[in-house]
C-alpha positions, -999 to 999 in steps of 0.1 A, spaced: -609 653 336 -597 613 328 -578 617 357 -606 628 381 -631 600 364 -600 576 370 -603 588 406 -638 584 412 -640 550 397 -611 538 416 -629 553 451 -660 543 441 -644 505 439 -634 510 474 -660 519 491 -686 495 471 -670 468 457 -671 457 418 -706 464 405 -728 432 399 -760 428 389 -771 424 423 -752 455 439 -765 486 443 -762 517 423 -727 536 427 -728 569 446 -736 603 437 -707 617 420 -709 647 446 -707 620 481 -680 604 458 -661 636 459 -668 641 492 -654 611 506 -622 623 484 -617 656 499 -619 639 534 -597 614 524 -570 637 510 -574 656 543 -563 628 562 -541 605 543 -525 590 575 -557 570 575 -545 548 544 -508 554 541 -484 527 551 -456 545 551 -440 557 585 -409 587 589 -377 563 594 -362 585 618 -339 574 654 -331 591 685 -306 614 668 -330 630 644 -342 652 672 -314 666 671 -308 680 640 -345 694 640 -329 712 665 -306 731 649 -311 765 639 -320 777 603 -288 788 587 -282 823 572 -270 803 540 -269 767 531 -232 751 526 -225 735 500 -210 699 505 -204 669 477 -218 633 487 -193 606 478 -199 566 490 -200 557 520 -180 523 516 -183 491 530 -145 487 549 -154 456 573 -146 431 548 -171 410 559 -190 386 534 -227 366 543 -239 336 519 -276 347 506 -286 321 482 -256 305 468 -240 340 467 -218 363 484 -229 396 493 -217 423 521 -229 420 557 -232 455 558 -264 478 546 -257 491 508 -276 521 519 -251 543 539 -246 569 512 -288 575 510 -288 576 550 -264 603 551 -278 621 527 -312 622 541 -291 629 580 -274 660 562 -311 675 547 -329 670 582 -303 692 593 -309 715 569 -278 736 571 -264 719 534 -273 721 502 -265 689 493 -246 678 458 -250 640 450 -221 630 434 -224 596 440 -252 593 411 -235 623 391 -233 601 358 -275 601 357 -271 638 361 -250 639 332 -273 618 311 -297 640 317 -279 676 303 -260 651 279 -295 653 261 -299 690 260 -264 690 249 -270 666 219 -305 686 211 -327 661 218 -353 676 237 -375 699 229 -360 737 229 -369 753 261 -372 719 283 -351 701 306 -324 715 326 -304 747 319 -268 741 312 -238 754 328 -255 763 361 -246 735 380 -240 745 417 -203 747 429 -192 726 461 -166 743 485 -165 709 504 -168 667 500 -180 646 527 -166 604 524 -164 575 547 -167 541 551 -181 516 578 -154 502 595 -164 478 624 -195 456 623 -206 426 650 -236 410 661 -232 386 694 -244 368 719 -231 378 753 -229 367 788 -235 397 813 -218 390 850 -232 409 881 -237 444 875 -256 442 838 -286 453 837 -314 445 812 -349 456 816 -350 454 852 -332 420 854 -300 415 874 -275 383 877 -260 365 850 -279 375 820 -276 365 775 -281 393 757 -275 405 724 -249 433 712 -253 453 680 -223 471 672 -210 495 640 -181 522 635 -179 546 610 -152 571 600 -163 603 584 -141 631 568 -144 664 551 -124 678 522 -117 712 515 -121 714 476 -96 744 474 -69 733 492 -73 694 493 -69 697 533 -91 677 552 -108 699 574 -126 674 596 -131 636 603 -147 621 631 -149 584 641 -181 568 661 -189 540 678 -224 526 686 -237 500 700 -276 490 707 -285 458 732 -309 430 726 -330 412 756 -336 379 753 -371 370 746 -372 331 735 -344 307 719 -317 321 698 -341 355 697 -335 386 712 -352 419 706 -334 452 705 -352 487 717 -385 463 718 -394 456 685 -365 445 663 -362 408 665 -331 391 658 -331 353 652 -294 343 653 -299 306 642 -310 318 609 -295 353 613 -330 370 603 -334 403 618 -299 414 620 -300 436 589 -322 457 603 -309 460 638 -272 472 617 -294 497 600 -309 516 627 -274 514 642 -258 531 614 -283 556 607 -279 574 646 -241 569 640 -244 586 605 -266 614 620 -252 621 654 -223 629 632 -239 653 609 -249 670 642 -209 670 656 -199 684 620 -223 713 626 -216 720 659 -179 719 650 -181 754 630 -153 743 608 -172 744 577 -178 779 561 -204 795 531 
């Protein structure tokens, strides 16, 4: 009940504005309610949030429901470019942290895994560690000793990384244009492998190379695939073009793995 008085307060807020003196009486609690059901039936009115999803994730929607889900152990997805960028008096990697998360989320669209993070195993730990140690309450919390099995581990590591300015020569085309031409090149690799937890044998590795290609709208900024702006005097925008890069790379290879049939329940 708090929470549904919560609710209506908060909606009534919304659609009347903090109660003054001079402001009219709230709405019936049944309109109020109202306006809540329609509002839950279309939350794509007020949400923000958009599906982060590239050309490749079409194609493992595609793929057929499997009989039985394999399952495959995350490890990192490392950073091997040894490249460095200044950001405030520090040093951080040029490369996006987020690699691991991206192929985890490529390998459940596909939905032909079940997926084991290892990556964050020690919060897993801590979380049994406190059944273990009896302190939660009997009959809460996870069950111990049922921890699914993996027959396989997927690792990598991003291995080539560039963003340039280049000089196209007759024969480059970019949006329409012709001639002698700056663009923009995004580039990443990746190399993937597969372990086979009973043998050790690697079963299957795969390396891919993408690149994406920016037109030049202004001075020092180009735009890749029409709305990600790259600044390269201040280098803003880059990140995200190296992003979207390495999340088709990372899926397009969840989609060869598949198709390669080397993996079995």
């Amino acid at each position: 009940m708090e929470i549904i008085m919560i609710g209506l307060l908060a909606l009534g807020l919304l659609i009347g504005g903090a109660a003054g003196k001079d402001s009219p009486p709230p709405p019936p609690t049944e309109i109020v309610m109202q306006d809540m059901e329609a509002l839950l039936a279309e939350p794509e009115t007020v949400l923000l949030s958009v599906t982060n999803i590239t050309t490749a994730s079409q194609l493992l929607a595609a793929l057929p429901e499997p009989e039985e889900r394999i399952p495959i152990a995350i490890y990192a997805i490392t950073d091997s470019t040894g490249q460095f960028k200044a950001d405030g008096g520090a040093s951080s990697t040029v490369v996006t942290q987020g690699s691991t998360e991206m192929l985890i989320t490529a390998l459940q669209r596909s939905r032909q895994f079940a997926i084991l993070d290892r990556v964050r195993f020690g919060d897993l730990m801590n979380e049994q560690n406190l059944i273990s140690s009896g302190r939660v309450t009997p009959g809460q919390g996870p069950v111990l000793g049922a921890l699914t099995g993996a027959n396989y581990m997927i690792s990598g590591s991003i291995t080539e990384y560039q963003v340039s300015k280049e000089t196209g020569g007759i024969g480059l085309v970019i949006a329409g244009r012709g001639g002698s031409t700056e663009y923009a090149k995004a580039s990443v690799a990746l190399d993937l492998r597969v372990t086979d937890l009973t043998t050790g044998e690697v079963v299957w590795a795969e390396s891919l190379q993408g690149e994406v290609i920016g037109e030049k709208v202004g001075i020092q900024v180009f735009s890749f695939l029409g709305k990600n702006i790259v600044e390269f005097e201040t280098g803003q925008g880059k990140q995200q073009v190296i992003n979207l890069v390495v999340r088709t790379l990372l899926e397009e290879a969840v989609f060869k793995l598949v198709q390669s049939g080397v993996l079995k329940d």
